[in-house]
N, C-alpha and C positions, 0 to 999 in steps of 0.2 A: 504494500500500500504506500504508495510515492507520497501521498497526502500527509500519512501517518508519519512518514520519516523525516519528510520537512518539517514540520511542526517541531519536532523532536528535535531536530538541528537547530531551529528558530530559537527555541527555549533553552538551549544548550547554551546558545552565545549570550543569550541575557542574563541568563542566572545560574550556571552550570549546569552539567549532565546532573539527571536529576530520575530518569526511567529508559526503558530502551526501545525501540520501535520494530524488532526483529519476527520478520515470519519464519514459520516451521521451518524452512530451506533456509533462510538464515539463520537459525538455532543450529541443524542439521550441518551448515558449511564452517561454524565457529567450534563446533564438539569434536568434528572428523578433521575436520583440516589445521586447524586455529586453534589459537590459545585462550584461556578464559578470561584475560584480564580484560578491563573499559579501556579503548583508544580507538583516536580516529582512521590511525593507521592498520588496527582490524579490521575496522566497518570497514577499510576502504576496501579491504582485499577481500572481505566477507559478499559483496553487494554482487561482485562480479559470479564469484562463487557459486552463490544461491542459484543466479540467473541461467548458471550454466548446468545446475545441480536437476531444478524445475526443467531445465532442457531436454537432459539426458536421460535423467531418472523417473521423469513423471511424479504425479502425484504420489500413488500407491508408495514405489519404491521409497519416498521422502518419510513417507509414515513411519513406515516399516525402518529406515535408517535409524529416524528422530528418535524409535521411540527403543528403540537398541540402544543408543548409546545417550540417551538424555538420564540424570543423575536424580533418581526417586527418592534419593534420603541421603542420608552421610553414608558416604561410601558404597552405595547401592545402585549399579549404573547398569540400565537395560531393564526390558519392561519384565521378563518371564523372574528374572532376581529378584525385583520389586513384587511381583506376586508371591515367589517362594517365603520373600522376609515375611511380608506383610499378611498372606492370607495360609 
């Protein structure tokens, strides 16, 4: 959402980063490819990422990556993990 990221960029330069404006394929190109930290210097390489991520891999597969290796608790990273801890 281009909308969503401007905004976030707008509000960044008034009063600091303050929330982040990232879609699934953005989550998905910062977890697999990228490092965790805030800077501009990841979004920048994050943006291109996503766009080639959504390219490539479609939707389905983006789910499917996001929700492998997105972090469910401390130390709990992947969805089938997060079920074993938690249920």
């Amino acid at each position: 959402d281009w909308g969503a990221l401007r905004e976030v960029v707008e509000a960044a330069e008034e009063d600091g980063p303050s929330r982040g404006a990232s879609t699934i394929a953005m989550q998905t190109a910062k977890n697999v490819f990228l490092w965790p930290g805030r800077s501009y210097l990841r979004k920048a390489l994050e943006i291109p990422l996503a766009l080639w991520i959504d390219l490539v891999w479609g939707k389905r597969r983006v789910m499917e990556g996001y929700l492998n290796v997105a972090e469910w608790g401390e130390g709990v990273f992947g969805i089938e993990a997060a079920a074993r801890r938690h249920f």
